[in-house]
Each structure stands twice: as structure tokens, then as C-alpha cells.
mmCIF file of the N, C-alpha and C atoms, coordinates in Angstrom:
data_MODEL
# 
_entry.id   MODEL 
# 
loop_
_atom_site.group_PDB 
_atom_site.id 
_atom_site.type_symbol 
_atom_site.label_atom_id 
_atom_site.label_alt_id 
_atom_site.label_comp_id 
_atom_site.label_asym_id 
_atom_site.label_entity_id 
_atom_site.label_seq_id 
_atom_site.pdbx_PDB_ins_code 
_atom_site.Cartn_x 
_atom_site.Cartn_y 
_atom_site.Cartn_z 
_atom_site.occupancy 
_atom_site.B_iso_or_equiv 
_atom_site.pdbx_formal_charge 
_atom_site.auth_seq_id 
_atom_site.auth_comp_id 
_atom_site.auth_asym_id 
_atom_site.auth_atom_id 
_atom_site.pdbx_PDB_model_num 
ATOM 1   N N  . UNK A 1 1  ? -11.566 11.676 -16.472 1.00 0.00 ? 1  UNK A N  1 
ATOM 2   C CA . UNK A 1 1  ? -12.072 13.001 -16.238 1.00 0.00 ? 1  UNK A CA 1 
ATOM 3   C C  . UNK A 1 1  ? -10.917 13.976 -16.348 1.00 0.00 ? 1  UNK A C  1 
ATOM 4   N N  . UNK A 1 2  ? -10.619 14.774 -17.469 1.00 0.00 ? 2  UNK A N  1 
ATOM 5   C CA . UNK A 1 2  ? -9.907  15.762 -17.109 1.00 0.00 ? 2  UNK A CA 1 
ATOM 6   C C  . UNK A 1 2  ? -9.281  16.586 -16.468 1.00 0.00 ? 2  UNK A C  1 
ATOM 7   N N  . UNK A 1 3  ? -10.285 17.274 -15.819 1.00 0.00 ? 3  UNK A N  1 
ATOM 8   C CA . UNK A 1 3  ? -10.163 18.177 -14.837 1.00 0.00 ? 3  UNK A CA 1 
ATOM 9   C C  . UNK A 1 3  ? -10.147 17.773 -13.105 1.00 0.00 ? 3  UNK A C  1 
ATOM 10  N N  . UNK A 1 4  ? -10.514 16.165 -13.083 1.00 0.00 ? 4  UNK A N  1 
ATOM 11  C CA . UNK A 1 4  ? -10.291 15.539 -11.812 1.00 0.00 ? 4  UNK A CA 1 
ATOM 12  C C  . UNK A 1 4  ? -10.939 15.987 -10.753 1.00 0.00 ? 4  UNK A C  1 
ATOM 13  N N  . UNK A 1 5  ? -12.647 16.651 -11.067 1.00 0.00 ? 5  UNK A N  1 
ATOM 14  C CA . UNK A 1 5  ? -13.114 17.269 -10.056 1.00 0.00 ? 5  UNK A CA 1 
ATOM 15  C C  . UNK A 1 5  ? -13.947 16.199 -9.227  1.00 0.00 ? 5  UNK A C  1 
ATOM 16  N N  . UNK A 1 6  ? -13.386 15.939 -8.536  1.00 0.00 ? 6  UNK A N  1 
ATOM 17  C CA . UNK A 1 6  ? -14.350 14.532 -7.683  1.00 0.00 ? 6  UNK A CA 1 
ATOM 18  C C  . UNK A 1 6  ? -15.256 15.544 -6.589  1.00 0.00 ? 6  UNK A C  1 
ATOM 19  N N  . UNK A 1 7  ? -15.009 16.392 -6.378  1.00 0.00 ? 7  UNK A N  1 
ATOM 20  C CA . UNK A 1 7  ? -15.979 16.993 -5.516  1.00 0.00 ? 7  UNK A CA 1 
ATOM 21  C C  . UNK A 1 7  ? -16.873 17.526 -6.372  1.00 0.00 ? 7  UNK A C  1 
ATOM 22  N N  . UNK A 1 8  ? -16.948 17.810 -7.568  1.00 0.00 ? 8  UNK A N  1 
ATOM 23  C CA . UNK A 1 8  ? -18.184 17.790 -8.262  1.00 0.00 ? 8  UNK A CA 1 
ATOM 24  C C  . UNK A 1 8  ? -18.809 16.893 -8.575  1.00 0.00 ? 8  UNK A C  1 
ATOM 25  N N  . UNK A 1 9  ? -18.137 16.046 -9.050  1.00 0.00 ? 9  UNK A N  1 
ATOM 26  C CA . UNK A 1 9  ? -19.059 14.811 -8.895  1.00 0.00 ? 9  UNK A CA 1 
ATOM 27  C C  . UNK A 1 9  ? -19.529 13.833 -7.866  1.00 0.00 ? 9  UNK A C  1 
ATOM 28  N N  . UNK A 1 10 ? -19.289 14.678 -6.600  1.00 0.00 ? 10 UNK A N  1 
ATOM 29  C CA . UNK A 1 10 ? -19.707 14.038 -5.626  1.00 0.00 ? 10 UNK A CA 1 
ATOM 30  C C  . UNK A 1 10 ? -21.127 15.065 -5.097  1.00 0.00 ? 10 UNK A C  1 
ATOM 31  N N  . UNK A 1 11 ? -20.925 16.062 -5.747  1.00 0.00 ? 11 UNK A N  1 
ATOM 32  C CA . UNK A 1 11 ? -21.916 17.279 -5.420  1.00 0.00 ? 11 UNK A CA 1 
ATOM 33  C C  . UNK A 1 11 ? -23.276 16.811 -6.823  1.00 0.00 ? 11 UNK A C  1 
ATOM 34  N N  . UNK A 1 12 ? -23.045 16.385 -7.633  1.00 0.00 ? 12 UNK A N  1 
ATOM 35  C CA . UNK A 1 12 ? -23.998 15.703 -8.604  1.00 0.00 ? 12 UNK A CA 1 
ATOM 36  C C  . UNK A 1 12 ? -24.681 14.466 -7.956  1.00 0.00 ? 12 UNK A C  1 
ATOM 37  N N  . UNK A 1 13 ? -24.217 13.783 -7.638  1.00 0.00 ? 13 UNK A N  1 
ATOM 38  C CA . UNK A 1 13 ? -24.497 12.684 -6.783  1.00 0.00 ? 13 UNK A CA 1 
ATOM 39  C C  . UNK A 1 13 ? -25.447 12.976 -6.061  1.00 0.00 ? 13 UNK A C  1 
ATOM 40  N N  . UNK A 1 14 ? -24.943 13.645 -5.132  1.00 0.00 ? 14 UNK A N  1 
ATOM 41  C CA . UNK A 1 14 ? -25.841 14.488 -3.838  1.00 0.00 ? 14 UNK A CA 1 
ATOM 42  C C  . UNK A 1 14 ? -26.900 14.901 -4.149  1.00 0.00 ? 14 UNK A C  1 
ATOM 43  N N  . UNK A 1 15 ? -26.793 15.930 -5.248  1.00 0.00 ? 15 UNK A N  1 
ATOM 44  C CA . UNK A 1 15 ? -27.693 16.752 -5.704  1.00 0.00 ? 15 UNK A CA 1 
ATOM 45  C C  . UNK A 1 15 ? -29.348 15.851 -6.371  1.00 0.00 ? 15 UNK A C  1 
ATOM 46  N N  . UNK A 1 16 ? -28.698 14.701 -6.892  1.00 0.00 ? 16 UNK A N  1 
ATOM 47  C CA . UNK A 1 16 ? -29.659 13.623 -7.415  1.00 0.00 ? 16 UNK A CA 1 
ATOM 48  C C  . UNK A 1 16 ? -29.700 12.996 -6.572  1.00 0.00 ? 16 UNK A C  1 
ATOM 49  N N  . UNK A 1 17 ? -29.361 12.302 -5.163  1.00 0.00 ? 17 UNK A N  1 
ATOM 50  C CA . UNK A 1 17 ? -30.142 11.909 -4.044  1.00 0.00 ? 17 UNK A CA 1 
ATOM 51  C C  . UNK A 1 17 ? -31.129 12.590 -3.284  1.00 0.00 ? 17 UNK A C  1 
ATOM 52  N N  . UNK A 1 18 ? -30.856 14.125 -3.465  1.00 0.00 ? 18 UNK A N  1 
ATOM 53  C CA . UNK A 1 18 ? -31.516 14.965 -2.685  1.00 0.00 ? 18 UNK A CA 1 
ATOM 54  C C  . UNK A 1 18 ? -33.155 14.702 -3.146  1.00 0.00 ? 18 UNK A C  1 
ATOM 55  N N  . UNK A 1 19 ? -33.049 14.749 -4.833  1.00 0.00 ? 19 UNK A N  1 
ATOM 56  C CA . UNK A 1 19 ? -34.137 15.257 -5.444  1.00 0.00 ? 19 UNK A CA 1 
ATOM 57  C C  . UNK A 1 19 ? -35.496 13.811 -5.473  1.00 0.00 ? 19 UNK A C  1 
ATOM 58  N N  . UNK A 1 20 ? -34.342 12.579 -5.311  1.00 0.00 ? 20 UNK A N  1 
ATOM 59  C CA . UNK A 1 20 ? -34.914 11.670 -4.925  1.00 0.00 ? 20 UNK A CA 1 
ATOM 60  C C  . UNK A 1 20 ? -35.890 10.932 -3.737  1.00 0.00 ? 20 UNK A C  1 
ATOM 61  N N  . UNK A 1 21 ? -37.459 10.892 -4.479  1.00 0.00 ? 21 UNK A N  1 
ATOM 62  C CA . UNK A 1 21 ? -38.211 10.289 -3.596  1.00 0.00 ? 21 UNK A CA 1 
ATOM 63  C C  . UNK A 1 21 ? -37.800 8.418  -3.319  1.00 0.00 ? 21 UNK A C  1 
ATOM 64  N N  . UNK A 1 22 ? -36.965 8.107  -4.223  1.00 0.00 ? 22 UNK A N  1 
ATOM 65  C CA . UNK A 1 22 ? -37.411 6.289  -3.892  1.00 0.00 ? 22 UNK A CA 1 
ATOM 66  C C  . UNK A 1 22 ? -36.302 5.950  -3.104  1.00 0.00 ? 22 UNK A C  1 
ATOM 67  N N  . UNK A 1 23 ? -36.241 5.313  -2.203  1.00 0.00 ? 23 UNK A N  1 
ATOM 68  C CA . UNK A 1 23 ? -35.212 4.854  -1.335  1.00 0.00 ? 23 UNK A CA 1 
ATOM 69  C C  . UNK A 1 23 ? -34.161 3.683  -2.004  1.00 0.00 ? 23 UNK A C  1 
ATOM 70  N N  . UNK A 1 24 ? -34.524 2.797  -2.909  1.00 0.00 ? 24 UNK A N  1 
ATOM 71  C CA . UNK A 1 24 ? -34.304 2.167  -3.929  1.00 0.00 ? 24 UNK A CA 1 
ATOM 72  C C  . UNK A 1 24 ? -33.241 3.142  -4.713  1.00 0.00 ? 24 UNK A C  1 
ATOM 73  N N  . UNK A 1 25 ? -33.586 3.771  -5.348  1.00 0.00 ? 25 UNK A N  1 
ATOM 74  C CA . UNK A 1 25 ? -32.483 4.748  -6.549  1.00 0.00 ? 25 UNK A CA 1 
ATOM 75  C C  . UNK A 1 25 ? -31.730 5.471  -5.694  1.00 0.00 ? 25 UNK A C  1 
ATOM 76  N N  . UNK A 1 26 ? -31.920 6.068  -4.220  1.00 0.00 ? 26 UNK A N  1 
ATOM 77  C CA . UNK A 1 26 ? -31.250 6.426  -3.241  1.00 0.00 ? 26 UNK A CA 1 
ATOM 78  C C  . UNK A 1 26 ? -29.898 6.082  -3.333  1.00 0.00 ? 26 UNK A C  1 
ATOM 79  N N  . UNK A 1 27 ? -30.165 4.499  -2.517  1.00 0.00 ? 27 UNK A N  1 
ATOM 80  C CA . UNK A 1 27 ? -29.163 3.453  -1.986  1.00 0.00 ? 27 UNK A CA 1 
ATOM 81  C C  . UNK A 1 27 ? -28.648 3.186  -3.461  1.00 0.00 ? 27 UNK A C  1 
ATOM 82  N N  . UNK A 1 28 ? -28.991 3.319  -4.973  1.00 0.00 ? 28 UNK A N  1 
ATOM 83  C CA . UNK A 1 28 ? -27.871 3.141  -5.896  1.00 0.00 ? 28 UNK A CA 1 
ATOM 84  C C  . UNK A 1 28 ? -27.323 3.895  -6.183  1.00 0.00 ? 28 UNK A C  1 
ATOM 85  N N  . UNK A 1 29 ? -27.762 5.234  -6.025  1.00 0.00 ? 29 UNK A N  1 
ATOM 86  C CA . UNK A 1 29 ? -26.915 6.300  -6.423  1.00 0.00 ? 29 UNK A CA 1 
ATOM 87  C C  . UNK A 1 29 ? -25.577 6.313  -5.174  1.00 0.00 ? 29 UNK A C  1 
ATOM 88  N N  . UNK A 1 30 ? -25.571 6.136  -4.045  1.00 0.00 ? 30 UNK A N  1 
ATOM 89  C CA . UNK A 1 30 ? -24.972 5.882  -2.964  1.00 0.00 ? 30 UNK A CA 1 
ATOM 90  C C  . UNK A 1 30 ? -23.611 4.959  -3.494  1.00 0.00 ? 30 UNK A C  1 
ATOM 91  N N  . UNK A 1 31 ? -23.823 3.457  -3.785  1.00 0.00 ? 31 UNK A N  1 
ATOM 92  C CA . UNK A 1 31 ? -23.142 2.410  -4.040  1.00 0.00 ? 31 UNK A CA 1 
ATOM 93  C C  . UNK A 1 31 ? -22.521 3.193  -5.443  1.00 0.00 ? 31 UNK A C  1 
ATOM 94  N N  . UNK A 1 32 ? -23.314 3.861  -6.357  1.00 0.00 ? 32 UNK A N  1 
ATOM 95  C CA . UNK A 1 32 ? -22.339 4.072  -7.517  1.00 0.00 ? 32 UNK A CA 1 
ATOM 96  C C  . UNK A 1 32 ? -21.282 5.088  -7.043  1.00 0.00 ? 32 UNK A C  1 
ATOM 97  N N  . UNK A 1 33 ? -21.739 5.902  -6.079  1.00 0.00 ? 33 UNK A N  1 
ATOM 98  C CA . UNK A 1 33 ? -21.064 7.402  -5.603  1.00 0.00 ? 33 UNK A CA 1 
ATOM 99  C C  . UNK A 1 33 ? -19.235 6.534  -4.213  1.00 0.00 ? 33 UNK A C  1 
ATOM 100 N N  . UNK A 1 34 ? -19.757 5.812  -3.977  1.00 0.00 ? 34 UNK A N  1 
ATOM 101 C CA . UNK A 1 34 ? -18.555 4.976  -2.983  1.00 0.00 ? 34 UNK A CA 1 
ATOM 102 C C  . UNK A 1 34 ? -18.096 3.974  -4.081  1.00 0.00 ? 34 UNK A C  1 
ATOM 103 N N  . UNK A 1 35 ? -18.341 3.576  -5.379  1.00 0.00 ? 35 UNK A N  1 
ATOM 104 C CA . UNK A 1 35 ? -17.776 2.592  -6.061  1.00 0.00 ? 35 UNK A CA 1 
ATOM 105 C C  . UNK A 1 35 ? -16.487 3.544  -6.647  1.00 0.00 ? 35 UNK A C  1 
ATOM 106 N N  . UNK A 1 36 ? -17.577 4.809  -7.395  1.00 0.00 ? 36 UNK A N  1 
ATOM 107 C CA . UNK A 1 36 ? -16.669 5.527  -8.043  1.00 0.00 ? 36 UNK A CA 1 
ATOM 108 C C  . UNK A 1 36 ? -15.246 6.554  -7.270  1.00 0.00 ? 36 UNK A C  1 
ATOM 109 N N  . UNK A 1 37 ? -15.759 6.780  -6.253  1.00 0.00 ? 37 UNK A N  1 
ATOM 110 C CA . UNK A 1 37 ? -14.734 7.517  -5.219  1.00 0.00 ? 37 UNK A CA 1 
ATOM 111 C C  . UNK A 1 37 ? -13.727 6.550  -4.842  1.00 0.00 ? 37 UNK A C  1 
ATOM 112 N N  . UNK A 1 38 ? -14.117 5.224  -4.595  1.00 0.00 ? 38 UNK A N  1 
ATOM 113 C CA . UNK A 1 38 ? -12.704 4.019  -4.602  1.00 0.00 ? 38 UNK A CA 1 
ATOM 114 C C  . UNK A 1 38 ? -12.074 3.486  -5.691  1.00 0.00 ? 38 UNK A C  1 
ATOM 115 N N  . UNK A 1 39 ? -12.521 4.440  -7.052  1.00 0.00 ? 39 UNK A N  1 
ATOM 116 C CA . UNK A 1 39 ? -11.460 3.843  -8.070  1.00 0.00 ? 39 UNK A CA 1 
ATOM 117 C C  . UNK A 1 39 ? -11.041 5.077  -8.600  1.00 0.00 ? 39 UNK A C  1 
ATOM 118 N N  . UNK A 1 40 ? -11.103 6.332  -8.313  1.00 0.00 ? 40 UNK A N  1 
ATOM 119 C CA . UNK A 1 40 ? -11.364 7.505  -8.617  1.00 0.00 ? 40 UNK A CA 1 
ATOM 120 C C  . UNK A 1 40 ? -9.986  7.652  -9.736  1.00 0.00 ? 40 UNK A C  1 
ATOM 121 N N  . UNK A 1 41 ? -8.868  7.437  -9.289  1.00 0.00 ? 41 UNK A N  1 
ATOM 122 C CA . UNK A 1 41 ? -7.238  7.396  -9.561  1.00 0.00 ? 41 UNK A CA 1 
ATOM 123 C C  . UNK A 1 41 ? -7.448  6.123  -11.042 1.00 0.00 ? 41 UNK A C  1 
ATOM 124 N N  . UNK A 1 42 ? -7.790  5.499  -10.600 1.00 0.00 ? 42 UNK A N  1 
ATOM 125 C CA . UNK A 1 42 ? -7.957  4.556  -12.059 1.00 0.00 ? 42 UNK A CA 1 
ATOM 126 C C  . UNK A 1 42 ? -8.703  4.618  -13.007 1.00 0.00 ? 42 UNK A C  1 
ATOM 127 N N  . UNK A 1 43 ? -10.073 5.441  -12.952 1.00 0.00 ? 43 UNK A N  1 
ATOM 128 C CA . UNK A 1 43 ? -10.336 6.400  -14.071 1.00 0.00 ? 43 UNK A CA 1 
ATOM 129 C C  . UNK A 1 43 ? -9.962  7.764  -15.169 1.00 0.00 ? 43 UNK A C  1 
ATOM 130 N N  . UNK A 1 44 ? -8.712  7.501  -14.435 1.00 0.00 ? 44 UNK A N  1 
ATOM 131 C CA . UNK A 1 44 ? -7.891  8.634  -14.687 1.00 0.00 ? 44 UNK A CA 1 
ATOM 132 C C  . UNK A 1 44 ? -7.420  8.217  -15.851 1.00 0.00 ? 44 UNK A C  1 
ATOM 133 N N  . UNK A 1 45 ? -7.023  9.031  -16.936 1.00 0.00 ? 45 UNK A N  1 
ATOM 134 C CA . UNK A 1 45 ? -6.404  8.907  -18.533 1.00 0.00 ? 45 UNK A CA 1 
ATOM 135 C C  . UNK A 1 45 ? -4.576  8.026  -18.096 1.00 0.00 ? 45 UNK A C  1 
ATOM 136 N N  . UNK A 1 46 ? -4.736  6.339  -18.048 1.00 0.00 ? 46 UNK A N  1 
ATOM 137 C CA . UNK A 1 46 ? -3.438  5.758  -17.598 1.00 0.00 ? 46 UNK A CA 1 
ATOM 138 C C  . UNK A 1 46 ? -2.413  6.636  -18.152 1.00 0.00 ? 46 UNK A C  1 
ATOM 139 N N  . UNK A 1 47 ? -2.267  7.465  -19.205 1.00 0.00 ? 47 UNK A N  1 
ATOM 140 C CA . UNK A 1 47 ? -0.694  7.889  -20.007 1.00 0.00 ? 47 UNK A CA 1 
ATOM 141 C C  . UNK A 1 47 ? -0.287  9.269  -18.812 1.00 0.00 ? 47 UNK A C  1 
ATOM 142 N N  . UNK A 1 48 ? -1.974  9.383  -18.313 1.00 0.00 ? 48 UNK A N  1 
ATOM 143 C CA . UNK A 1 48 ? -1.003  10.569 -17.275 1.00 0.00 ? 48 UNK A CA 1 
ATOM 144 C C  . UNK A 1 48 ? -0.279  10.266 -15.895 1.00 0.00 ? 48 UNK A C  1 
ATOM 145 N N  . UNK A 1 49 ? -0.541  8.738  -15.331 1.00 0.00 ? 49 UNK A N  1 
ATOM 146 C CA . UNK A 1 49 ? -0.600  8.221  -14.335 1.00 0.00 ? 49 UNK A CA 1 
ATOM 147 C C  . UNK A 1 49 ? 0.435   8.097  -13.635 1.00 0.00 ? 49 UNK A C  1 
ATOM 148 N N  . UNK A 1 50 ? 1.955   8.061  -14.391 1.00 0.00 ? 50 UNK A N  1 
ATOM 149 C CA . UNK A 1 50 ? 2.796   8.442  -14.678 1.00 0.00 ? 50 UNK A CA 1 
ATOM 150 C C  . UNK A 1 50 ? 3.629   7.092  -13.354 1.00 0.00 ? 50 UNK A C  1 
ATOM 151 N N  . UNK A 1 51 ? 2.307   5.946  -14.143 1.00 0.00 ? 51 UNK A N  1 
ATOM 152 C CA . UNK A 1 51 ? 3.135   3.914  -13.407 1.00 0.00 ? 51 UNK A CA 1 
ATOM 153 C C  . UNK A 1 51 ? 3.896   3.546  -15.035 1.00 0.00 ? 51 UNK A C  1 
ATOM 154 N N  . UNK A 1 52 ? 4.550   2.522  -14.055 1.00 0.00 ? 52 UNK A N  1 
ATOM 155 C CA . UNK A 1 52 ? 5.016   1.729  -15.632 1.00 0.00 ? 52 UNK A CA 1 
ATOM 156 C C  . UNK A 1 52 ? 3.946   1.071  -16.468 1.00 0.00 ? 52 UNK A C  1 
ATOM 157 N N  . UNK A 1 53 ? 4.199   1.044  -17.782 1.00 0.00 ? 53 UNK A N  1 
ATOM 158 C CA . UNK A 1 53 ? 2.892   0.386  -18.648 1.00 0.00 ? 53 UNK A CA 1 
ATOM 159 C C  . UNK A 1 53 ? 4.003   -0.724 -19.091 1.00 0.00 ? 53 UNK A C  1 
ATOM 160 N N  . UNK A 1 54 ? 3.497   -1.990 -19.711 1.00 0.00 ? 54 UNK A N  1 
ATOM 161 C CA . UNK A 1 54 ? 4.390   -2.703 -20.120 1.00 0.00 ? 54 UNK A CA 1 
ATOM 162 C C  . UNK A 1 54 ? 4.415   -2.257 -21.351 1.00 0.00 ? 54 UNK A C  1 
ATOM 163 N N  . UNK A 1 55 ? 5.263   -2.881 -22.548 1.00 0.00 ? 55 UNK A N  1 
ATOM 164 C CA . UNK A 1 55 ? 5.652   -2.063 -23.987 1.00 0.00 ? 55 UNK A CA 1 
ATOM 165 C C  . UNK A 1 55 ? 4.282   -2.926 -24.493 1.00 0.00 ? 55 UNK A C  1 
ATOM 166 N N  . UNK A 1 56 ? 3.710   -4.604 -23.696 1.00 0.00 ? 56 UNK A N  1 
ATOM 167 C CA . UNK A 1 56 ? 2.683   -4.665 -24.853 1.00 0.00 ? 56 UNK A CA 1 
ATOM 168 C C  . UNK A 1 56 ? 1.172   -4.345 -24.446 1.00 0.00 ? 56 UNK A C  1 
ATOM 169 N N  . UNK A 1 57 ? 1.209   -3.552 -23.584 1.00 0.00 ? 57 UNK A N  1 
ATOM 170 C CA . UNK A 1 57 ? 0.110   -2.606 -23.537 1.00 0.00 ? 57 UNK A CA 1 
ATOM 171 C C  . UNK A 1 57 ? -0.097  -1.280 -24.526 1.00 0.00 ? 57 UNK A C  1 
ATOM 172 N N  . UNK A 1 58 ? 1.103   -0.927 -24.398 1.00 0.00 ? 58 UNK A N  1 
ATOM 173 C CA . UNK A 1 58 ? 1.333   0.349  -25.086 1.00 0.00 ? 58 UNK A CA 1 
ATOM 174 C C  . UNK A 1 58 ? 0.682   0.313  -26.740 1.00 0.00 ? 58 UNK A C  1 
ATOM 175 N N  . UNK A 1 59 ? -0.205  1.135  -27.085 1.00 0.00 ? 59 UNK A N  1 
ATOM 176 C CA . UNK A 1 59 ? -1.345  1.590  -28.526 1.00 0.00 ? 59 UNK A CA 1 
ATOM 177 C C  . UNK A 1 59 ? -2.361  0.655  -27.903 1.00 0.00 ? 59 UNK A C  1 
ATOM 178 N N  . UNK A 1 60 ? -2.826  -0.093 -26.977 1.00 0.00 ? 60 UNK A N  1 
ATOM 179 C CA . UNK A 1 60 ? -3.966  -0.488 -26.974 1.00 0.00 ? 60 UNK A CA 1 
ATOM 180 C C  . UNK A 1 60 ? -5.308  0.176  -27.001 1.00 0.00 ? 60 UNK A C  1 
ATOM 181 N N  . UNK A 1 61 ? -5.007  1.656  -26.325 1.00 0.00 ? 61 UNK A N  1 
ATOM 182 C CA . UNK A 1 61 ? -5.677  2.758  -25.892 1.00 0.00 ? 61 UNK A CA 1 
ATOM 183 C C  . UNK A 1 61 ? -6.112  3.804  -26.958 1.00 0.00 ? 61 UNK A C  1 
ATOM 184 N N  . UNK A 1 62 ? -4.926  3.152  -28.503 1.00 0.00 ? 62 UNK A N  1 
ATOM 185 C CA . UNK A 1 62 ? -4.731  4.939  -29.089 1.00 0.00 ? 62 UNK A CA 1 
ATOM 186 C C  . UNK A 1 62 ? -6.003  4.587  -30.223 1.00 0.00 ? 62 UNK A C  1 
# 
């Protein structure tokens, strides 16, 4: 994500639980919304991350 707005996408989330009648799509939108907030940093573009990459990782991405 570019712009790294996790509070928007936590406000999308919301916004589609709200609108939700099934308790079912509820509780997944939930599990996807706490999956994605605990990897939030590792969805991040790795070249900006600014860890070591090993050299034979490096062009796997390009």
C-alpha cells in the first residue's frame, strides 16, 4: 500500500461490517481485518523496508 493508510482500511472494514446482515461474513471480515493489521509492515513494498535482503533475493520482485 503506498500511502500506508491502515486506518482507512480499517474504516472500510468497518464500514462493510456495519452494512452487514450475516453474522457469518461479519466474523470474516473481522479475522481478515486482525490478520491484515498483524502483518500490516510486511505488506509493505520490501525495497522500502529498509532490512537486509540477501543479494539472492535481490530482482526476484522486479
Amino acid at each position: 500500500m503506498k500511502n500506508k493508510d491502515q486506518s482507512g482500511f480499517n474504516m472500510v472494514i468497518d464500514s462493510l461490517m456495519a452494512q452487514d446482515d450475516g453474522q457469518f461474513q461479519r466474523e470474516k471480515l473481522q479475522e481478515f481485518q486482525k490478520l491484515i493489521n498483524n502483518v500490516w509492515e510486511g505488506i509493505t513494498d520490501w525495497r522500502k523496508r529498509n532490512k537486509f535482503v540477501p543479494k539472492e533475493a535481490r530482482g526476484l520482485a522486479d
